[in-house]
C-alpha positions as CSV (number, residue, x, y, z in Angstrom):
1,X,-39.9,55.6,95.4
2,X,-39.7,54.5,91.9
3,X,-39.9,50.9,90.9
4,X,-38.5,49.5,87.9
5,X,-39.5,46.0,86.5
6,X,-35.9,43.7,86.0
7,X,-35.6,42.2,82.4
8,X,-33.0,39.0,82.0
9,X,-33.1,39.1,78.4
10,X,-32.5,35.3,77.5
11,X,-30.5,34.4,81.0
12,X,-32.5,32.6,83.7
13,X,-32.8,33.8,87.0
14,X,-33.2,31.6,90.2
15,X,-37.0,32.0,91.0
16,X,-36.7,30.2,94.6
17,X,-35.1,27.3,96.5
18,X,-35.7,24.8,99.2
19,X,-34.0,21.4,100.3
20,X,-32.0,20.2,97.7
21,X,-33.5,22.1,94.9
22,X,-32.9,25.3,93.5
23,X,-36.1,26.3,91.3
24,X,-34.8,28.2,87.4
25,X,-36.8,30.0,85.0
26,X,-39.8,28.3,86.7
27,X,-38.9,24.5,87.0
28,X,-37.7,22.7,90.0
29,X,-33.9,21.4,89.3
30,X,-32.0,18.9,91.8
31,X,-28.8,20.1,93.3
32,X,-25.5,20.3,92.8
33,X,-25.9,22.6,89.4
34,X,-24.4,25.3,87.7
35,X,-25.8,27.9,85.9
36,X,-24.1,29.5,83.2
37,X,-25.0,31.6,80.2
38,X,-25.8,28.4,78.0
39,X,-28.2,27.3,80.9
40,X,-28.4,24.8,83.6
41,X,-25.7,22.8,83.3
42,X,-24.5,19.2,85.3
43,X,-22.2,20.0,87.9
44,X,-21.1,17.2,90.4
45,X,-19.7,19.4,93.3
46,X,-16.7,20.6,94.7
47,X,-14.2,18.2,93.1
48,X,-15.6,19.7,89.1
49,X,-13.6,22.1,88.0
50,X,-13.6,21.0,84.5
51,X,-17.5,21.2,84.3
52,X,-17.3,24.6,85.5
53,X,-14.9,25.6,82.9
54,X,-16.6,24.0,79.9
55,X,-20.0,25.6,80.6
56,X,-18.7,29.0,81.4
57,X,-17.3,30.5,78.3
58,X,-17.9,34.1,78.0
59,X,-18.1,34.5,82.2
60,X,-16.1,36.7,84.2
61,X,-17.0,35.7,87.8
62,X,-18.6,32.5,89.2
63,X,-20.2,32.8,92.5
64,X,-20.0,29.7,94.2
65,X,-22.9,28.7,96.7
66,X,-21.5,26.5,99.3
67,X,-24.8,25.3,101.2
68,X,-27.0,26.6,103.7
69,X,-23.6,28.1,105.2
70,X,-20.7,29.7,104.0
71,X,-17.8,27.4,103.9
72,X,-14.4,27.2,101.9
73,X,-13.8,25.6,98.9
74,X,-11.1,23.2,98.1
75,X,-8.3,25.2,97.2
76,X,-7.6,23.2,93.6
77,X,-11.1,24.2,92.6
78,X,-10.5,27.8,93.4
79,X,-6.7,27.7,92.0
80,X,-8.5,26.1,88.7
81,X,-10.7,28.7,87.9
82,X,-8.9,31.4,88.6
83,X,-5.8,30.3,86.5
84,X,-8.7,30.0,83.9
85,X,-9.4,33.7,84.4
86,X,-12.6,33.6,86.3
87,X,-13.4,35.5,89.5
88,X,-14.5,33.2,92.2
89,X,-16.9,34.9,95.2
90,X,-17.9,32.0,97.8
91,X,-20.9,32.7,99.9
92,X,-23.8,30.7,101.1
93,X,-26.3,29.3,98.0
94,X,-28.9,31.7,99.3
95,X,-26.7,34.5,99.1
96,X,-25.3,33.1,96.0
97,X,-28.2,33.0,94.2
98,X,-30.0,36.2,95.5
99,X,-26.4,37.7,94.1
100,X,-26.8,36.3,91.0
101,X,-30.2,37.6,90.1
102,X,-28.7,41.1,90.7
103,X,-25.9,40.6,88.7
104,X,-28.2,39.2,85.8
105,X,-30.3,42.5,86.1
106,X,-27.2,44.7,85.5
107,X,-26.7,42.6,82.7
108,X,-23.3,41.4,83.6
109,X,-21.4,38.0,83.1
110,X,-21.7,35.4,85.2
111,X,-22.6,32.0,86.2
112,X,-23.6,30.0,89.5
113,X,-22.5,26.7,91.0
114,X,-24.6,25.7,93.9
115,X,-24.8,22.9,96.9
116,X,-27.5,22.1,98.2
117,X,-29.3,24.0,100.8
């Protein structure tokens, strides 16, 4: 088997996580966050969509990381950023994150919003 060593260019992947924090590009951050292409960003929760939508210019899907389990979303925050264009994959903030990463490594565009675990 052949490994190959990811690169995120200037992106920063989620290195680890624990309860109520999500650790990024090596430091410890508190959650709710998002992270976007311009970085770690202040996100409140469920009920920001416009925080969302100001810090992910340049995006084409946000994964959303509801927790320690899957759950839905309020359907205005969904509704919101999908009028706005974006693709909107809900999932677990384990999941969430371990998706991201990938995503990063392929070098495509997107940005996270997680709960807490």
């Amino acid at each position: 088997m052949r490994l190959n060593e990811v690169t995120f260019n200037d992106a920063l992947p989620i290195d680890g996580y624990g309860d109520g924090f999500f650790r990024i590009g090596g430091a410890p951050h508190a959650a709710p966050l998002a992270v976007t292409p311009k970085g770690i960003c202040d996100w409140t929760g469920m009920d920001d969509a416009a925080g969302l939508l100001a810090a992910s210019e340049g995006v084409d899907v946000i994964l959303v990381g509801t927790g320690a389990q899957i759950a839905h979303i309020p359907s205005e925050l969904r509704n919101t950023l999908e009028g706005a264009g974006f693709g909107v994959e809900i999932m677990a903030s384990a999941q969430a994150c371990r998706t991201y990463n990938v995503l990063l490594g392929e070098g495509r565009r997107v940005a996270l919003a997680l709960m807490p675990i």
